[in-house]
N, C-alpha and C positions, 0 to 999 in steps of 0.2 A: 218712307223706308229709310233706316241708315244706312250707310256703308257697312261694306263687314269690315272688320279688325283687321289691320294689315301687319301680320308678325313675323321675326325671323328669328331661326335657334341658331347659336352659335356657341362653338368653343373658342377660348382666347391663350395661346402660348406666350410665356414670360420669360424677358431672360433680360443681363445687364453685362456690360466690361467694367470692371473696375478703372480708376484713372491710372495713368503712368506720368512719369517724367515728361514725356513729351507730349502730352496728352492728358489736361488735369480734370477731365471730364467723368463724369458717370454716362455713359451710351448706355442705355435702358431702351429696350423694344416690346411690341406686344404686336403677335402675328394673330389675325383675324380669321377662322375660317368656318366660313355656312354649314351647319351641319347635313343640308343637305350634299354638299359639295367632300364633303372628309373622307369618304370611301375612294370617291377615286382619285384625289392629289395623294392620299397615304402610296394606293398602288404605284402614282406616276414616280413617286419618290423610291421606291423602296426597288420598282425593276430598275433604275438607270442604276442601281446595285451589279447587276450582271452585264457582263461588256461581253458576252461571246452575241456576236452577229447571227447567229442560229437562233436564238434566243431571246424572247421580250417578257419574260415574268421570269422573277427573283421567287426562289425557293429559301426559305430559310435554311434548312439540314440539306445539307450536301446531298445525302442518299435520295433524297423525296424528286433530284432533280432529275427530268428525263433524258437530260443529253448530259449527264455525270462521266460517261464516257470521252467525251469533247473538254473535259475539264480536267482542274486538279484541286485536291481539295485546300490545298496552299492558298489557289488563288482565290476559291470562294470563299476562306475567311478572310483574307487581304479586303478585297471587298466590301464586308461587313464591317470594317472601319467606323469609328464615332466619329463626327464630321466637327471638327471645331476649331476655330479659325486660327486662332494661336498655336493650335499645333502644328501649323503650317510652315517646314523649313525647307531651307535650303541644300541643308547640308544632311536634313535623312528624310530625304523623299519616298515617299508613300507614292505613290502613280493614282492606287485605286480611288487615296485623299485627294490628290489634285484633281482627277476627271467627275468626281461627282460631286462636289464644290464647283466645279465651273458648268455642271449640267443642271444642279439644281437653282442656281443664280439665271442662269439661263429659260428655264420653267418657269420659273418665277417673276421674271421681265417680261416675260412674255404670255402671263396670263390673262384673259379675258374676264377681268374681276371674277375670281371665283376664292381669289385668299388676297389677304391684306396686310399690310404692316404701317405699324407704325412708331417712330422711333424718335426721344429726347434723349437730348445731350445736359448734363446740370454741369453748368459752368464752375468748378469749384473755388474757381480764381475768383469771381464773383459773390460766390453764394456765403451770405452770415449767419455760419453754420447754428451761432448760438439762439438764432431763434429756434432750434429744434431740441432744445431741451438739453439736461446735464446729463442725464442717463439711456442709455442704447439709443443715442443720437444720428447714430449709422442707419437705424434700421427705424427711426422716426422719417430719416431723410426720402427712406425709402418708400414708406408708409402715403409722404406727401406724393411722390412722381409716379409712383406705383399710378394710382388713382387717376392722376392726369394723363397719362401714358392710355388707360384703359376711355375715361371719360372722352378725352379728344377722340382718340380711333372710333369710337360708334356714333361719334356726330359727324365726322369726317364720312365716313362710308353709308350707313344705315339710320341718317337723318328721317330717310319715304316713311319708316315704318312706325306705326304706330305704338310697339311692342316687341320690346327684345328680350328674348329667354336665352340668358348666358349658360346654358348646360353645365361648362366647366372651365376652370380657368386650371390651368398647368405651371408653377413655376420652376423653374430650376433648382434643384436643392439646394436650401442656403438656411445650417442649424440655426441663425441668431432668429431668423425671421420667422421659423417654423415652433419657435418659443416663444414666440411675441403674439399675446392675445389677439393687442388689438387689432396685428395686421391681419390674422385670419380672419376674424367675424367683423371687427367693428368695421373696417375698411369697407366690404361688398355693405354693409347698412348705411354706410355715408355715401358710397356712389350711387345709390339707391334714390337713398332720400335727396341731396341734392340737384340729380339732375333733372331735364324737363321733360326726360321722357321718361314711360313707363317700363321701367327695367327689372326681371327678375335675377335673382341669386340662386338658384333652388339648392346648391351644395356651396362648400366651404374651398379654398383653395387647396388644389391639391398638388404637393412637392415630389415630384419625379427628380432620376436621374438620367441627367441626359445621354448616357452609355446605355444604349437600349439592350445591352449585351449582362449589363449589370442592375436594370432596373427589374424588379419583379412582377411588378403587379400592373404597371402602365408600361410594357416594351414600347408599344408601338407611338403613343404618346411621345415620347424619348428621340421621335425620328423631326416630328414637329419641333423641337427643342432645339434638335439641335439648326435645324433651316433658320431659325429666327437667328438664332446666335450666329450663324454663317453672313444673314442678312447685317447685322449693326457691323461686325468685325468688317465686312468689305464696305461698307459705309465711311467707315472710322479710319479705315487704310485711307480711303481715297479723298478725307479731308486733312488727317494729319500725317497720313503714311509713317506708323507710327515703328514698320521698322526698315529694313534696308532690303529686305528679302525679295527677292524677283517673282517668285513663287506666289509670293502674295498680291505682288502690282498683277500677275495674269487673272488672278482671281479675282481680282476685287475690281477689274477693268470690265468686267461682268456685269455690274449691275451700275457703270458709269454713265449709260446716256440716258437713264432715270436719272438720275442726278443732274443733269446738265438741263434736262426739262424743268426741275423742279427750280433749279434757279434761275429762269426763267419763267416758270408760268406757274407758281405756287400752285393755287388751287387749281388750276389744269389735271392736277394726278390723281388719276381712280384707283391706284391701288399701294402707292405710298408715300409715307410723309415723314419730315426729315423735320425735329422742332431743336430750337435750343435757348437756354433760360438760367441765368438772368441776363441781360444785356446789360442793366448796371448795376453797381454795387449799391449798397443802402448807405446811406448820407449820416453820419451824427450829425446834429444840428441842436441850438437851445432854441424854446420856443419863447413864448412873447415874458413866461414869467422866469425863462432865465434856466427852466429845468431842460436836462440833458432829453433829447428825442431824436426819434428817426424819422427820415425822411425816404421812403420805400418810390420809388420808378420802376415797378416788375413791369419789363415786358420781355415777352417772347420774340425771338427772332432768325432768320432762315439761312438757307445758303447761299443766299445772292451776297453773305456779309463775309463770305469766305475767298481764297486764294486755294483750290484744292492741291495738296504738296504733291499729290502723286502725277501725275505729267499724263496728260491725255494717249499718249503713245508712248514705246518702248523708244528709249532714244541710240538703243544698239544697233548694231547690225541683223540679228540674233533673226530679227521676224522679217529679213529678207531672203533668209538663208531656209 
């Protein structure tokens, strides 16, 4: 007798931070989640939309709500807020912003693998950009990490299975990429054919926006979007704390002792991972006949090689008080 085929369906959300000044990095992530599992992390995410204590399920329309009486329709659009980490300030706080960034970091650290992420940093300080070509060299760059971003996360989590049906991937609208052939088709044919498991494509990549207020066709998709991108930005705070904002150190102190395990106990973590790439630059060198060559040492490497800038604790008064 064989075994039966052991398979699992999944969707995969995309998202990335551009680099900054103090921060020359691409933070590129891809959140993982079971399709049997999407119905109800969607729900867990979408009621800590509603803060009245009377209340555990998020109505979209105001009217449809049964305790609309106990409310104001102010605040249940406040609420409905797009959840995205650089909108995060100091000086015009959103409330509704801050408590469901720090609840859904919160679900999310504390899930019982039921969704996943997984997140590269491209070193740009390192990386020679010219090996990706003279033309839309941005969106080649991406072409390559795109793929390793997705390849690592299904060997990381869903090594057991013999068969993964990727139902859908989601990325965040971005025009260069959603005009580049290759990255739509040829990318899911080369993660295909490369790796050693048996992985399908059945559809093509599909570009939401992640305003689930402004997307049409995939709203709810749009709420996954934006969790990942909440995930890399408090990632990315709490290695380069890349700005001054307090707002952000509370938020991003959220998903800190993930991190604190990670560098410690790398492959210990079932439900995320933190890569970064290149560790050193490429070498000119000549070779024996004297022509110009390079000398490539790609390796990837973790957070144990970091000093995280953001300070394990608030160093004010503030959370005594």
């Amino acid at each position: 007798m064989f075994a039966k085929e052991s398979k699992i369906e999944l969707e995969i959300y995309v998202d990335e931070i551009e680099p900054e000044l103090n921060s020359n990095y691409i933070t590129m992530g891809a959140l993982f989640v079971p399709s049997n599992n999407k119905k109800t992390i969607f729900a867990q995410l979408l009621n800590v939309r509603c803060f009245n204590e009377n209340n555990n399920k998020r109505y979209n329309k105001f009217d449809s709500c049964p305790i609309k009486d106990e409310c104001k329709e102010e605040w249940h659009n406040m609420d409905n807020v797009e959840i995205h980490f650089t909108d995060i300030r100091d000086s015009r706080i959103n409330n509704s912003l801050i408590k469901i960034s720090k609840s859904w970091l919160k679900q999310f650290s504390n899930n019982k693998k039921t969704i996943f992420a997984n997140v590269l940093c491209i070193d740009f300080n390192n990386l020679d950009s010219s090996f990706f070509g003279d033309e839309s060299k941005k969106a080649n760059i991406y072409n390559k990490f795109f793929r390793t971003v997705i390849d690592y996360g299904l060997k990381a989590y869903f090594w057991k299975y013999d068969k993964m049906i990727i139902k859908n991937i989601f990325y965040d609208k971005k025009n260069e990429l959603e005009r580049h052939y290759f990255f739509n088709y040829r990318n899911l044919e080369k993660l295909s054919y490369e790796s050693s498991k048996n992985i399908e494509f059945p559809n093509k990549i599909i570009f939401v926006n992640s305003d689930h207020k402004a997307e049409e066709n995939y709203p709810d998709e749009s709420h996954f979007i934006q969790l990942i991108d909440l995930i890399i930005g408090a990632i990315r705070h709490n290695i380069f704390r890349i700005s001054n904002s307090k707002k952000k150190d509370e938020i991003a102190r959220k998903i800190r002792h993930l991190l604190n395990n990670l560098r410690q106990k790398y492959f210990d973590s079932s439900i995320l991972r933190v890569s970064f790439f290149p560790k050193n630059k490429i070498q000119k060198v000549r070779d024996l006949f004297g022509k110009d060559s390079s000398l490539r040492k790609d390796e990837f490497y973790h957070l144990d090689s970091f000093n995280f800038k953001l300070a394990e604790q608030s160093t004010t008064l503030n959370r005594w008080l």
